[in-house]
matplotlib code that plots the C-alpha trace (Angstrom):
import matplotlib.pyplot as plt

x = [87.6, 88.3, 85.7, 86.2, 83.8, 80.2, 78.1, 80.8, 80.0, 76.5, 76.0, 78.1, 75.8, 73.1, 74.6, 75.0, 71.6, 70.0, 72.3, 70.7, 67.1, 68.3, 69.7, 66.2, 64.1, 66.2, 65.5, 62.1, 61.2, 63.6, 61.9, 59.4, 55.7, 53.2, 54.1, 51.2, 53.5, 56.2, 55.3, 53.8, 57.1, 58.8, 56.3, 56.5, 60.4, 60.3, 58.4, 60.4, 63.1, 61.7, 60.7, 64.6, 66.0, 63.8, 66.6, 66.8, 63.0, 64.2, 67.0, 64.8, 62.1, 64.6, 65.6, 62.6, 61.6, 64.9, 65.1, 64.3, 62.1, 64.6, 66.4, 69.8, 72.3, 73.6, 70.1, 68.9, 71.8, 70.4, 66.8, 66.9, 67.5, 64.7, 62.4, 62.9, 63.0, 59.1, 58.3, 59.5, 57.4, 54.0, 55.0, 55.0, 52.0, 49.7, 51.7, 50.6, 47.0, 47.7, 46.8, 44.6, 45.4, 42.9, 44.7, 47.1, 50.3, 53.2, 55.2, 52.6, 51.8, 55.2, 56.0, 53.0, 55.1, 57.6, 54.6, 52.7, 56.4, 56.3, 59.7, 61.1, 61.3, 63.9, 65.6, 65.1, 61.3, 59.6, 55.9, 53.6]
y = [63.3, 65.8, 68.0, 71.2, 70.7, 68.5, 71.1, 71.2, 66.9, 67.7, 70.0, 67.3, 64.3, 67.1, 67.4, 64.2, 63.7, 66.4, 66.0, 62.7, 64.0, 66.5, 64.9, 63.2, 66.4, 67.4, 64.6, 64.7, 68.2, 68.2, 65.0, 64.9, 65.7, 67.8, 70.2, 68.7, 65.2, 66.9, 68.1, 64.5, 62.9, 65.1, 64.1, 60.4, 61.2, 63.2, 60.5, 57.7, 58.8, 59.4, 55.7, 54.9, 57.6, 58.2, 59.9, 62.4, 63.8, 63.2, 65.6, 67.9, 68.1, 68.9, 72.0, 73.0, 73.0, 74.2, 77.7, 80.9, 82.3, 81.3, 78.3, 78.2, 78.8, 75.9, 74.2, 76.7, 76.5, 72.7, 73.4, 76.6, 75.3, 72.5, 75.3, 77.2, 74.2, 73.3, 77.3, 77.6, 73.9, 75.8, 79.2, 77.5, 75.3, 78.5, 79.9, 76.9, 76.7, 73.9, 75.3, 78.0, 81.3, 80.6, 77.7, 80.6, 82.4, 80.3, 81.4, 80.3, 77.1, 76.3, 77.6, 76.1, 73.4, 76.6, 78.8, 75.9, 75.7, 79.1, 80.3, 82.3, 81.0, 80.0, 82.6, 85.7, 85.6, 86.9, 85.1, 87.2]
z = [63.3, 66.0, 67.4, 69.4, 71.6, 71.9, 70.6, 67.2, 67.3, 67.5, 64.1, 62.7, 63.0, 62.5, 58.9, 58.3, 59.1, 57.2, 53.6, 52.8, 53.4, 51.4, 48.6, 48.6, 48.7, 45.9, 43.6, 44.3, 43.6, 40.1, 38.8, 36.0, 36.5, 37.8, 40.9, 42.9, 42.2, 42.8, 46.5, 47.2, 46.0, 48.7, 51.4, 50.4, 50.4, 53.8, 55.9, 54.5, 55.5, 58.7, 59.3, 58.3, 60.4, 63.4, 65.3, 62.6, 64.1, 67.5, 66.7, 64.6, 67.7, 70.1, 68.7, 67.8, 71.4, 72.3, 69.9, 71.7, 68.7, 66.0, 64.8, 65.7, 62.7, 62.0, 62.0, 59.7, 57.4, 56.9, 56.3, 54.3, 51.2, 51.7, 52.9, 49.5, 46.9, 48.9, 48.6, 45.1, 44.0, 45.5, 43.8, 40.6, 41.0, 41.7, 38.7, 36.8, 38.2, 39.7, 43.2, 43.7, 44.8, 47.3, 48.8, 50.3, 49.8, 48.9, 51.6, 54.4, 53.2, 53.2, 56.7, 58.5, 60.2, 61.1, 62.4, 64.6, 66.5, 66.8, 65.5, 63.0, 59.7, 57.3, 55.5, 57.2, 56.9, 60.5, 61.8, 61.0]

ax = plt.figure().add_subplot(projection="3d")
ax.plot(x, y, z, "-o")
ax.set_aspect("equal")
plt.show()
């Protein structure tokens, strides 16, 4: 592999990083069951592959602390679609009764971890 520059090597172990956990998220959230099993298989799938991959929240940390109100592109490229798979699992459990509307809007129970850095969130969506 040749890399234009460090930053072009860095988004490249980034990925490489991120598509297993995704992969992982994915299977998680499309298996059978409930969506309240559904969001603890994607925990349980999230902090395992954590304890296998510690870099991975090493690299995650550091850009969160490095953003200027926003993730940069490339990073939000990665996590985007593991944001919305997360959001669209809670929509459908307060759909389903399985949560209760008063356990808060979908889209800020899936962004607490977003909001408590203090950046923008995946997708387009502004703090509020």
């Amino acid at each position: 592999y040749h890399f234009h520059d460090k930053q072009a090597l860095y988004d490249a172990v980034l990925e490489a990083a991120f598509e297993p956990l995704s992969e992982r998220i994915r299977a998680a959230l499309s298996a059978p069951g409930s969506n309240s099993q559904r969001i603890e298989r994607l925990l349980a799938a999230w902090f395992d592959y954590a304890v296998q991959r510690p870099a991975l929240g090493r690299l995650f940390l550091r850009e969160v602390a490095e953003a200027e109100g926003a993730l940069r592109p490339e990073l939000e490229r990665l996590a985007a679609p593991m944001f919305a798979a997360f959001l669209d699992t809670i929509e459908r459990g307060q759909r389903a009764g399985e949560f209760r509307a008063a356990d808060g809007d979908a889209r800020e129970l899936a962004a607490q971890p977003y909001r408590l850095a203090g950046h923008r969130l995946p997708m387009g969506q502004r703090r509020g």
